[in-house]
VOMIKOL-906649 format. One line per field, with one value per atom (N, C-alpha, C): residue number from 1; residue in three letters; chain; x, y, z. Coordinates in pm, 1 decimal. Example, Ala and Ser with C-alpha at 12.3 -4.5 7.8 and 13.67 -1.06 7.14 Angstrom:
2
resi: c(1  1  1  2  2  2)
resn: c(Ala  Ala  Ala  Ser  Ser  Ser)
chain: c(A  A  A  A  A  A)
east: c(1319.0  1230.0  1320.0  1285.0  1367.0  1290.0)
north: c(-569.0  -450.0  -330.0  -225.0  -106.0  3.0)
up: c(780.0  780.0  780.0  708.0  714.0  787.0)
//
This chain:
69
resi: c(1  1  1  2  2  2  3  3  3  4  4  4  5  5  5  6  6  6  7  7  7  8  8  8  9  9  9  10  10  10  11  11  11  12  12  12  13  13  13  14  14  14  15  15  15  16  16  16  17  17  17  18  18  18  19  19  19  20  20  20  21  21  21  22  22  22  23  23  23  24  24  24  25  25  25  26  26  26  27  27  27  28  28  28  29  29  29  30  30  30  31  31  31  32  32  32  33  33  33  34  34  34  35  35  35  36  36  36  37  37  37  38  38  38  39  39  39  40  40  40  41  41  41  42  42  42  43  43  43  44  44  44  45  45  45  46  46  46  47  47  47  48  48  48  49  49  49  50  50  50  51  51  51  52  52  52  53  53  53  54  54  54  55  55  55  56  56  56  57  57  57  58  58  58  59  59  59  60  60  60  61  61  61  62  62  62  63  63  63  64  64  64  65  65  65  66  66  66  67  67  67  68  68  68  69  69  69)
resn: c(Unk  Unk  Unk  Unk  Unk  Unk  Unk  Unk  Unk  Unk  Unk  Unk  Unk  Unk  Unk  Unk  Unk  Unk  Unk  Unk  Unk  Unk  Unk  Unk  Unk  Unk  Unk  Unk  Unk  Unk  Unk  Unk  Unk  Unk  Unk  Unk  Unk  Unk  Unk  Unk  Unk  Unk  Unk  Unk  Unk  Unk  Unk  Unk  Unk  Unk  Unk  Unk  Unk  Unk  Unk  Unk  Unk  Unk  Unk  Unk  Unk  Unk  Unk  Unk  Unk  Unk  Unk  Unk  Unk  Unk  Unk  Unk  Unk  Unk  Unk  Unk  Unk  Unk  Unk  Unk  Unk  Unk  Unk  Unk  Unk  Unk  Unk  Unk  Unk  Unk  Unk  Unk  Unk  Unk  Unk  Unk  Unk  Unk  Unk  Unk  Unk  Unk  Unk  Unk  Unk  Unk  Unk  Unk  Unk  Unk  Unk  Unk  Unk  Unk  Unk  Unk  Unk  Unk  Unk  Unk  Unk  Unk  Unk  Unk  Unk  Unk  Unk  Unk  Unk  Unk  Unk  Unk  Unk  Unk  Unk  Unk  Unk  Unk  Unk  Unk  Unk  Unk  Unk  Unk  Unk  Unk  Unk  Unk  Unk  Unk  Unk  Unk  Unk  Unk  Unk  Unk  Unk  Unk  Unk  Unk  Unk  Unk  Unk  Unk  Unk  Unk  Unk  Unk  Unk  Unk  Unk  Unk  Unk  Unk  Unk  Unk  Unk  Unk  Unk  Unk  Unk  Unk  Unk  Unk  Unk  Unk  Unk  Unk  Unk  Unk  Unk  Unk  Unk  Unk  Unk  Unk  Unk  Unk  Unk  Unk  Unk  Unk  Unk  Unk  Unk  Unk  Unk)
chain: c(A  A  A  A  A  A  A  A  A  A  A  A  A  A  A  A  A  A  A  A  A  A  A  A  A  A  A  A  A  A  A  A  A  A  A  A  A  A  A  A  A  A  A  A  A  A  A  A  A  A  A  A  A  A  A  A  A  A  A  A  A  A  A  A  A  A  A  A  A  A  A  A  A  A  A  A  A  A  A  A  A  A  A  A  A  A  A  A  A  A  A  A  A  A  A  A  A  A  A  A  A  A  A  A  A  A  A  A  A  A  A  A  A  A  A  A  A  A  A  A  A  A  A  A  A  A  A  A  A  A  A  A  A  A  A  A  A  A  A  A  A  A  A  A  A  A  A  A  A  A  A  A  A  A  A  A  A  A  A  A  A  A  A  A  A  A  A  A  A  A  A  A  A  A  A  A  A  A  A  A  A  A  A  A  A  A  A  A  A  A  A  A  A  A  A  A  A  A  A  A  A  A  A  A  A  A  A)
east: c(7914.0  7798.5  7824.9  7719.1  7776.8  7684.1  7726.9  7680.4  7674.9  7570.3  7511.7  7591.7  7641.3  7731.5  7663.6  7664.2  7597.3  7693.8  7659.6  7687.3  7811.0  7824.9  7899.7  8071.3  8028.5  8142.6  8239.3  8162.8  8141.0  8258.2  8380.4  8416.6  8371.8  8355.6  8324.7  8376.2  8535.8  8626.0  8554.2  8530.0  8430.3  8312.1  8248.0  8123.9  8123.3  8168.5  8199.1  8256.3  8327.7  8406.6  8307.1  8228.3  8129.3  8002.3  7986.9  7855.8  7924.3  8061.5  8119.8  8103.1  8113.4  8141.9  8017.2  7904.1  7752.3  7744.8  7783.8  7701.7  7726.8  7872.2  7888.4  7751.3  7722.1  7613.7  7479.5  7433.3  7302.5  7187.9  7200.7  7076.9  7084.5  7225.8  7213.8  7295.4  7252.5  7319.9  7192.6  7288.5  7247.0  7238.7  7158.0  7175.1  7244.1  7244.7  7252.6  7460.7  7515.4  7597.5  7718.4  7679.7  7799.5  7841.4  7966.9  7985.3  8186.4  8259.3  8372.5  8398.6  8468.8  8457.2  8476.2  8552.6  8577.0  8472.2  8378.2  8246.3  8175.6  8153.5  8070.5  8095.9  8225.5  8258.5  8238.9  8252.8  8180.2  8093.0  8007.7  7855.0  7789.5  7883.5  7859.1  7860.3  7938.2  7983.5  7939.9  7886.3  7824.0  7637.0  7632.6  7440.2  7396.9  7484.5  7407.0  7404.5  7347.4  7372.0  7220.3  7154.2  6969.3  7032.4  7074.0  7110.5  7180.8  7304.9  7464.1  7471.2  7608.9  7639.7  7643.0  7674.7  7670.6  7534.8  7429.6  7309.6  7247.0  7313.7  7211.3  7221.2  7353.6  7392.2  7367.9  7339.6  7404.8  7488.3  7574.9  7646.3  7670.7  7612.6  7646.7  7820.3  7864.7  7999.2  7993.8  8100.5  8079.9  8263.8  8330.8  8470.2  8570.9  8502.9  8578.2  8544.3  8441.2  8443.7  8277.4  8293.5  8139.6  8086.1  7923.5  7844.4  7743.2  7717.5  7572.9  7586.1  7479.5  7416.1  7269.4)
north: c(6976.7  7061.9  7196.8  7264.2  7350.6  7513.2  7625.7  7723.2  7849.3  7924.0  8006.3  8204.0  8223.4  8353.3  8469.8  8573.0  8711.1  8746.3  8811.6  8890.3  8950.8  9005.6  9096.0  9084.1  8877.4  8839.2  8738.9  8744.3  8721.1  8801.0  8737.6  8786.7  8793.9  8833.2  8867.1  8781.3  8777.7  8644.0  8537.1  8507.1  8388.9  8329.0  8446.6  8422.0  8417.4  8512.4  8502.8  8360.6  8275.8  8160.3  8054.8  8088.3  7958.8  7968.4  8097.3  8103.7  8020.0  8092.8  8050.7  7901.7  7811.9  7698.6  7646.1  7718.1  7636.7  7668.4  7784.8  7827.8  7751.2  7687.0  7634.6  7501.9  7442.6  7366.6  7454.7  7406.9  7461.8  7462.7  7347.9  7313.3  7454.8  7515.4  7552.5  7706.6  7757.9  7858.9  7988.2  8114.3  8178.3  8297.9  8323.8  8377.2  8520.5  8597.7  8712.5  8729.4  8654.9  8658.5  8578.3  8542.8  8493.2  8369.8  8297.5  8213.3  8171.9  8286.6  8309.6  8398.9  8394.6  8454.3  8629.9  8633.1  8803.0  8851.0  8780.2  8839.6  8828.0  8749.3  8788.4  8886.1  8904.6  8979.5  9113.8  9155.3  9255.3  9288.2  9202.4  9197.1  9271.3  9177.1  9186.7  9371.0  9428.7  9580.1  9634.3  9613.5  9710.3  9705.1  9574.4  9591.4  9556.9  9530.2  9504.6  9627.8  9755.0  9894.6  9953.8  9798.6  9859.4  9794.5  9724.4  9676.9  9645.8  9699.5  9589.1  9527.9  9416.2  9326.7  9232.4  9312.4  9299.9  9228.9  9268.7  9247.6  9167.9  9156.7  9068.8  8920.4  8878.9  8740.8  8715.2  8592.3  8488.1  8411.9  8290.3  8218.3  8062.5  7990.0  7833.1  7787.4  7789.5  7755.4  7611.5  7538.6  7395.3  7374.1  7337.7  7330.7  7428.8  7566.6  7689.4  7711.1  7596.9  7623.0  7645.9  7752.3  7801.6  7672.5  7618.6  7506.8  7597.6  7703.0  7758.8  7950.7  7983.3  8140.4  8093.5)
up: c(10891.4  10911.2  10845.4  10757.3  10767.0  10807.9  10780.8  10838.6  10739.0  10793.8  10685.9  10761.9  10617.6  10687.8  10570.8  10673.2  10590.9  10456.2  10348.6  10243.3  10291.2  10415.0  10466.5  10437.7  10509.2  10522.0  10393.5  10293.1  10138.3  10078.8  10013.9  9907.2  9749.5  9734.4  9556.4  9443.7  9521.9  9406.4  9426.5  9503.2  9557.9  9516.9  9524.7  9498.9  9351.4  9280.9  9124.2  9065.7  9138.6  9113.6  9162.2  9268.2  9270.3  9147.0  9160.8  9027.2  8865.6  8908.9  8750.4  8750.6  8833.7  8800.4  8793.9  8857.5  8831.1  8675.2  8642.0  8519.2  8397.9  8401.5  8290.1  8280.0  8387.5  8359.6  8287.7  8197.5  8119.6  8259.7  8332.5  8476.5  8576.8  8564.7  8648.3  8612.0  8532.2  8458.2  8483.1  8508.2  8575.8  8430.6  8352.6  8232.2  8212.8  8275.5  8327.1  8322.7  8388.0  8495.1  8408.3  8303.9  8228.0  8283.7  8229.6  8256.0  8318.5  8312.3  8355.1  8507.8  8555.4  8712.1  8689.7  8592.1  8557.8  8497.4  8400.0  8410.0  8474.0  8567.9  8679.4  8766.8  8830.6  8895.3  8855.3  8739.2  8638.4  8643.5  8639.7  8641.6  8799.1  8900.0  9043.6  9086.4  8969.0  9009.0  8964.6  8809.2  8754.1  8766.6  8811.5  8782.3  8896.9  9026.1  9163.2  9213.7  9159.3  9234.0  9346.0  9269.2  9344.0  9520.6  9495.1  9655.8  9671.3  9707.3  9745.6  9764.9  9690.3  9728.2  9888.8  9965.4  10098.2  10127.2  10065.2  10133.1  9984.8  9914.0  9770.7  9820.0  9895.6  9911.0  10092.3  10082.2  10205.6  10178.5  10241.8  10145.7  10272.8  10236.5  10340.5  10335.0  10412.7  10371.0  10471.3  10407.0  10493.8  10449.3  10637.9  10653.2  10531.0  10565.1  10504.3  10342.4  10262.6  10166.3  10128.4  10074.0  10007.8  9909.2  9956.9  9883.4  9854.8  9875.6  9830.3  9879.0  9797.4  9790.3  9785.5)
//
């Protein structure tokens, strides 16, 4: 089962490393956000400044591992 946890409790390496691995798919590529975890994470610092991180994400994690934002 799994369960839906605030932005709050969201690391960044994380979230950067799950985007990275969608993006390499073309289906599911996030244009913006690159396609390596250090550019995203980049990305995450320099252009999420209208609303923090904290509050841009939710994140489903299922048995400790993040499946979704």
């Amino acid at each position: 089962m799994y369960s839906i946890i605030k932005g709050e409790d969201l690391s960044i390496a994380k979230v950067a490393n799950f985007i990275a691995q969608l993006n390499v798919n073309k289906k599911h590529h996030i244009g913006f956000c690159g396609t390596n975890s250090d550019e995203i994470t980049k990305t995450i610092h320099e252009d999420l400044i209208d609303i923090p991180f904290e509050k841009s994400f939710v994140g489903a994690i299922n048995n400790g591992e993040l499946i979704g934002l």
